[in-house]
MMTF fields as JSON, N, C-alpha, C and O atoms, coordinates in Angstrom:
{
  "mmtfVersion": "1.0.0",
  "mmtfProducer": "UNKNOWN",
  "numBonds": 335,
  "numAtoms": 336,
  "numGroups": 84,
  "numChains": 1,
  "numModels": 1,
  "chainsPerModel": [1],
  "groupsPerChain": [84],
  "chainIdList": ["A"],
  "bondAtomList": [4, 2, 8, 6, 12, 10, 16, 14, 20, 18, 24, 22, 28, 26, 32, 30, 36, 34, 40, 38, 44, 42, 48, 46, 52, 50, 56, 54, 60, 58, 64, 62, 68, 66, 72, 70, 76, 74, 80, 78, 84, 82, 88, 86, 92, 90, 96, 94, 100, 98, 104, 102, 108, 106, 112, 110, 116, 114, 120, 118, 124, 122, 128, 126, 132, 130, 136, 134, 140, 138, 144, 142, 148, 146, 152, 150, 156, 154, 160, 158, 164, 162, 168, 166, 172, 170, 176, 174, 180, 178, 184, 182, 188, 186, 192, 190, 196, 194, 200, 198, 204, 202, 208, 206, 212, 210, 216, 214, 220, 218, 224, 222, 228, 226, 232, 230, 236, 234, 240, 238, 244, 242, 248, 246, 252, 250, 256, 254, 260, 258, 264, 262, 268, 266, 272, 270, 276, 274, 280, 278, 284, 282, 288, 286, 292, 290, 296, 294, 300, 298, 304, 302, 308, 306, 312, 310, 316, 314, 320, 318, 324, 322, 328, 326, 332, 330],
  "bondOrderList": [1, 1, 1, 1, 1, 1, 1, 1, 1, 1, 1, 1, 1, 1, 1, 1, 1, 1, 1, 1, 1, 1, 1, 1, 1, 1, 1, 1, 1, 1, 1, 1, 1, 1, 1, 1, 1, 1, 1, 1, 1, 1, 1, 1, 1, 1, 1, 1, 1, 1, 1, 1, 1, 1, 1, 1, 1, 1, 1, 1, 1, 1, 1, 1, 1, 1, 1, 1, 1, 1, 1, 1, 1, 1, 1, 1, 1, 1, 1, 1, 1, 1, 1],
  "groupList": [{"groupName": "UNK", "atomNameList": ["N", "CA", "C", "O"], "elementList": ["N", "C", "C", "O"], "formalChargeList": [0, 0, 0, 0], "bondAtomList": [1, 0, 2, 1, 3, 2], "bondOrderList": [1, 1, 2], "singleLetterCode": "X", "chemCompType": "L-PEPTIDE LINKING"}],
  "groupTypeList": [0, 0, 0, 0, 0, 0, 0, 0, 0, 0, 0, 0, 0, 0, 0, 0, 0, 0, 0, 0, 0, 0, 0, 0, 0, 0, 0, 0, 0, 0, 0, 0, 0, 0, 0, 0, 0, 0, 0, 0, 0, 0, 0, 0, 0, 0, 0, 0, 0, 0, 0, 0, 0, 0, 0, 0, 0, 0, 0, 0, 0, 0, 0, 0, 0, 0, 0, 0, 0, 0, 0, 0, 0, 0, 0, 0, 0, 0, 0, 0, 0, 0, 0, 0],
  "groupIdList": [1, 2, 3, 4, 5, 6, 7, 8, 9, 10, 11, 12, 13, 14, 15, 16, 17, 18, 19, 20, 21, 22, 23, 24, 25, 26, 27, 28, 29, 30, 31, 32, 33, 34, 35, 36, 37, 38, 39, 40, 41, 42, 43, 44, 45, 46, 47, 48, 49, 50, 51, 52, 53, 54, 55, 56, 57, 58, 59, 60, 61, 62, 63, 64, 65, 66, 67, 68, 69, 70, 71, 72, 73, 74, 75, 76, 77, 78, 79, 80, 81, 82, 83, 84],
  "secStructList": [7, 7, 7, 7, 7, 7, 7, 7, 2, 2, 2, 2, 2, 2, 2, 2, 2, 2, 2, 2, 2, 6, 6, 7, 7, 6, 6, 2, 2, 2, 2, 2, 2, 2, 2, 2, 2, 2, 2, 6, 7, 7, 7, 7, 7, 7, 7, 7, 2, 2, 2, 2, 2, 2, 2, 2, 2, 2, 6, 6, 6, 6, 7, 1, 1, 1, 7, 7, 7, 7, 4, 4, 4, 4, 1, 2, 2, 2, 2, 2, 6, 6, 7, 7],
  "xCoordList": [43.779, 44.063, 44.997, 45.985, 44.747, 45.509, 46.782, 46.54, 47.965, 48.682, 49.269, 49.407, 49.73, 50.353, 51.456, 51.579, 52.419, 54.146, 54.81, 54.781, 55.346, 56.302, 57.484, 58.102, 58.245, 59.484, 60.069, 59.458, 61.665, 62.177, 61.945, 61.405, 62.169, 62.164, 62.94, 62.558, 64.104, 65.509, 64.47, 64.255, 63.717, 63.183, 61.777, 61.449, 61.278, 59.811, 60.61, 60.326, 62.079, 62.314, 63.082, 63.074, 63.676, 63.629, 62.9, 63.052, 61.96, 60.673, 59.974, 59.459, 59.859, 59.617, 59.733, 58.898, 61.463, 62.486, 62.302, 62.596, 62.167, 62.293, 60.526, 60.297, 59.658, 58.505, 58.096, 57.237, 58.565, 58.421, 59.317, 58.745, 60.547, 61.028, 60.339, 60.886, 59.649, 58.943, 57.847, 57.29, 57.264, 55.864, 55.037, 54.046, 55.335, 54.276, 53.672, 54.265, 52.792, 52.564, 53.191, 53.142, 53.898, 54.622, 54.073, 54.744, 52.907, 52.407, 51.957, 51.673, 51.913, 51.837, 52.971, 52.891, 54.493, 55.457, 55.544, 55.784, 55.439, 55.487, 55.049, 55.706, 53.733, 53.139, 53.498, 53.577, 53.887, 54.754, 55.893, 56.31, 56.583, 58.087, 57.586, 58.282, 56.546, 56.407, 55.715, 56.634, 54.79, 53.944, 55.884, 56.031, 56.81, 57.919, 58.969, 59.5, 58.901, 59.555, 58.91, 59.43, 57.618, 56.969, 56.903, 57.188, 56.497, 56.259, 57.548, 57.55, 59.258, 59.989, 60.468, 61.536, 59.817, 60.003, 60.283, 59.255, 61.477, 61.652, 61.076, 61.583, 60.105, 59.774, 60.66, 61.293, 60.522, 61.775, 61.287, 60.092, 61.39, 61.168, 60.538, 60.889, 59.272, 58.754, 59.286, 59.188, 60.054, 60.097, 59.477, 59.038, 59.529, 58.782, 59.716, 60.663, 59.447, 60.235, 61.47, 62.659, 60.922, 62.035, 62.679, 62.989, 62.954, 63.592, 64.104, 65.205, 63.669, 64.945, 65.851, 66.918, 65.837, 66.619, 67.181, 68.354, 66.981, 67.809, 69.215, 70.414, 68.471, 69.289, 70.219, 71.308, 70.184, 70.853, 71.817, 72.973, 71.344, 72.602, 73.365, 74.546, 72.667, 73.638, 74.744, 75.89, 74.46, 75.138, 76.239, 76.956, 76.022, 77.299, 78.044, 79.204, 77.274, 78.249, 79.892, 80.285, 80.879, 82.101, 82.685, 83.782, 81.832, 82.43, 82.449, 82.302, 82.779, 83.146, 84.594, 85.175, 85.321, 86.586, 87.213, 88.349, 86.259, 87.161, 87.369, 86.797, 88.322, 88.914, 88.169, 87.776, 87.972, 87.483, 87.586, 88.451, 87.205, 88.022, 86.765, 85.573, 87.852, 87.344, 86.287, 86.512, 84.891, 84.524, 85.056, 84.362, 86.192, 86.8, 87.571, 88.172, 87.3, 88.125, 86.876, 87.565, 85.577, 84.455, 84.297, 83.34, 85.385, 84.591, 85.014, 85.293, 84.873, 84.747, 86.197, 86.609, 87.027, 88.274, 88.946, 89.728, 88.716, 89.49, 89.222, 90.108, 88.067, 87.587, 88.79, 89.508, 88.832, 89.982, 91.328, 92.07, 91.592, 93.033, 93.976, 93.876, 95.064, 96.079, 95.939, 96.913, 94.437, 93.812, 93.908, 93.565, 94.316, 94.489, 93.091, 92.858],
  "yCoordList": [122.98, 121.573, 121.365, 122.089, 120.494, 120.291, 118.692, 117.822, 118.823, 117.787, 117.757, 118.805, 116.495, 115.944, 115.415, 114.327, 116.274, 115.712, 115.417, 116.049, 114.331, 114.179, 114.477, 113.75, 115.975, 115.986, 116.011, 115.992, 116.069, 115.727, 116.709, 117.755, 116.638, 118.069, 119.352, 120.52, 118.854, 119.861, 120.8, 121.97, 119.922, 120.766, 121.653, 122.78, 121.137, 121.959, 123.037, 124.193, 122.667, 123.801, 124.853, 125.926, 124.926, 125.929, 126.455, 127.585, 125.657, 125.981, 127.02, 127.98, 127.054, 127.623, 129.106, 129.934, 129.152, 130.244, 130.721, 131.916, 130.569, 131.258, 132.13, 133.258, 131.17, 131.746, 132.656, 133.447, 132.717, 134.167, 134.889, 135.959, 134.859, 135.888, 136.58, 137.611, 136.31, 136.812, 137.48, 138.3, 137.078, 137.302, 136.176, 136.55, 135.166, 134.595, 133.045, 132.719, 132.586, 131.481, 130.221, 130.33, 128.785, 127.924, 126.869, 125.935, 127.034, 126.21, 127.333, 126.885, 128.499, 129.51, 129.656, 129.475, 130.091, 129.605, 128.579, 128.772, 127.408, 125.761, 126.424, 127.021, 126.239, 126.624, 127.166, 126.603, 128.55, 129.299, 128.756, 128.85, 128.033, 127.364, 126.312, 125.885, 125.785, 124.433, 125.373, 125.713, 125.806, 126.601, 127.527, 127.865, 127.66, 128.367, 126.841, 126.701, 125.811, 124.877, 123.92, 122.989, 124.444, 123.639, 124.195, 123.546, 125.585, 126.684, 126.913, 127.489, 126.32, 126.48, 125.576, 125.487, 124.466, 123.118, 123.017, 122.945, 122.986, 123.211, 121.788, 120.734, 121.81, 120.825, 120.903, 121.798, 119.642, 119.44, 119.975, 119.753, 120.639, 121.391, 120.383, 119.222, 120.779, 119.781, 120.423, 121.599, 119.098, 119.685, 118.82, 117.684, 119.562, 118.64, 117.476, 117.018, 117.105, 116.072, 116.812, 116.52, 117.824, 118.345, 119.656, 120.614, 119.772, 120.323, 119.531, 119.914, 118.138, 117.084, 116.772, 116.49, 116.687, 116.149, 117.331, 117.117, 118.535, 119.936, 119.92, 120.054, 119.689, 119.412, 118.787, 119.345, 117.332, 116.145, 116.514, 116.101, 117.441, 117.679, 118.961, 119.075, 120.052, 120.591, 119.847, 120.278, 118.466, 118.343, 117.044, 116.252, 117.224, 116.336, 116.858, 116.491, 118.458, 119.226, 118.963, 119.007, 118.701, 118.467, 117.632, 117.812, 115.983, 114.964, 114.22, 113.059, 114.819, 114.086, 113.902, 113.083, 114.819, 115.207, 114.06, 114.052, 113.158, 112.224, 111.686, 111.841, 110.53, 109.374, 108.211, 107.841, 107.477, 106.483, 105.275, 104.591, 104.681, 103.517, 102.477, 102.547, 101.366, 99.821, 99.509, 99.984, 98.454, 98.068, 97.333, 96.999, 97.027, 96.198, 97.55, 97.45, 98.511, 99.897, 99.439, 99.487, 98.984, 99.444, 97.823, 97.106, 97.591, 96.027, 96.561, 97.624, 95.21, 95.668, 95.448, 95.872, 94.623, 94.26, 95.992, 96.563, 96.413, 97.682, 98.656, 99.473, 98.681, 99.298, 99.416, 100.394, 98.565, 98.017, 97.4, 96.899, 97.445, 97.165, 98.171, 99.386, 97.093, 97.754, 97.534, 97.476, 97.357, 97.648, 96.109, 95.124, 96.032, 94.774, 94.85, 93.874],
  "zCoordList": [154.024, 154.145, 155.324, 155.447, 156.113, 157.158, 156.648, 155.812, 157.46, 156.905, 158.091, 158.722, 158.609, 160.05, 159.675, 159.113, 160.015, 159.745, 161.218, 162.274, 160.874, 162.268, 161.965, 161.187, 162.686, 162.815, 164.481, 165.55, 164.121, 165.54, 166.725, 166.366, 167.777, 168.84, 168.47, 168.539, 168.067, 167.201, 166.521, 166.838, 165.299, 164.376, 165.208, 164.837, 166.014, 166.539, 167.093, 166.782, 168.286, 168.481, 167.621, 168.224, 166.551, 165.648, 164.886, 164.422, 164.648, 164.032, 165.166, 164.593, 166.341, 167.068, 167.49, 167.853, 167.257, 167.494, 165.725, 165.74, 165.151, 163.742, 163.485, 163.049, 163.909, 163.841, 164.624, 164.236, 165.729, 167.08, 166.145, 165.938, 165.399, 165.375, 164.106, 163.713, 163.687, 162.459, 162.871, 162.141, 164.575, 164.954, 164.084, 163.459, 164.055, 163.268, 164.506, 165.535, 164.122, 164.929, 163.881, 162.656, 164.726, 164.072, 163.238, 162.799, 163.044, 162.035, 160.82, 159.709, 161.019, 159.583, 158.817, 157.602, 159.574, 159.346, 158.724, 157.532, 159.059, 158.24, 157.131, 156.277, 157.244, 155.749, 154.921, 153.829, 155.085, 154.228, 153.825, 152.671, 154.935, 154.105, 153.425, 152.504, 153.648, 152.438, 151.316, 150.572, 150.973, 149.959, 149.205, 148.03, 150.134, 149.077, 148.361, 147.26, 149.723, 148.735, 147.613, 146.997, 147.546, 146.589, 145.484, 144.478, 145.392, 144.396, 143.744, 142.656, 144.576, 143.492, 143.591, 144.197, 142.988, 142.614, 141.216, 140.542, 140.491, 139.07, 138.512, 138.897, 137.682, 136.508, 135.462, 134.902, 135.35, 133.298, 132.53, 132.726, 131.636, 130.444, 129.867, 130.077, 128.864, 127.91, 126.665, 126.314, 125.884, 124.169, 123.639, 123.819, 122.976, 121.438, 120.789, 121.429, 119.707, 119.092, 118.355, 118.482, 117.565, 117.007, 117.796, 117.088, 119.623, 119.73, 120.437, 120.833, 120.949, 121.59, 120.761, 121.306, 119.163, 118.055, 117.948, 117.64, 118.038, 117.831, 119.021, 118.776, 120.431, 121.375, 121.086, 121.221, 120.554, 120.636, 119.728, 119.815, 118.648, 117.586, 118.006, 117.675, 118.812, 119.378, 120.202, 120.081, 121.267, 121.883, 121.269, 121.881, 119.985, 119.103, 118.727, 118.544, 118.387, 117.529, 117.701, 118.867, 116.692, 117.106, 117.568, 118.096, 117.452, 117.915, 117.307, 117.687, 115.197, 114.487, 114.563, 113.851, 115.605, 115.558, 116.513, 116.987, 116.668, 118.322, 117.788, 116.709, 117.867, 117.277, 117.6, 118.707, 116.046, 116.109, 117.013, 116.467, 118.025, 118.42, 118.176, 117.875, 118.521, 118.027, 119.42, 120.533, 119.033, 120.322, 121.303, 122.263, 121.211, 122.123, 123.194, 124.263, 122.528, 123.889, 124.363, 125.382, 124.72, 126.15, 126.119, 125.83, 126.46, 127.004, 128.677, 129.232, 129.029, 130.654, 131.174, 132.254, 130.136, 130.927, 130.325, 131.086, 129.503, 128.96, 130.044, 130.291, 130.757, 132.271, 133.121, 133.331, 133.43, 134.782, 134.392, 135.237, 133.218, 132.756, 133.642, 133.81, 134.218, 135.055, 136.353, 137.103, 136.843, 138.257, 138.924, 138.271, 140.033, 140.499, 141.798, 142.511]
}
């Protein structure tokens, strides 16, 4: 598959100097660096239902221990109280 990218002169000429030094020609080079930044392209994990709810209770664990506060601590003036 062929693909037509425009980058700057900066980049053709390092692209240039990196691919001689490999012996390679500068569009095989390209290729290879895109085919490595694609291939480790991390995807999100898929869970299931009951290991997002497993998650979610791991990530409470222990925050029966915080102190209760009233909804008026997250209003917006409790934000910036003090702040002029």
């Amino acid at each position: 598959m062929t693909i037509n990218v425009e980058v700057s002169q900066e980049t053709v000429a390092r692209l240039a100097q990196l691919s001689a030094s490999r012996g390679m020609a500068p569009g095989e080079y390209a290729g290879r660096l895109l085919d490595s930044a694609v291939s480790t392209e991390v995807a999100p994990p898929k869970l299931t239902v009951e290991e997002f709810h497993t998650m979610l209770l791991e990530l409470s664990a222990g925050s029966e221990k915080l102190p209760s506060l009233p909804t008026s601590a997250f209003s917006r003036d409790s934000f910036y109280e003090g702040r002029s």
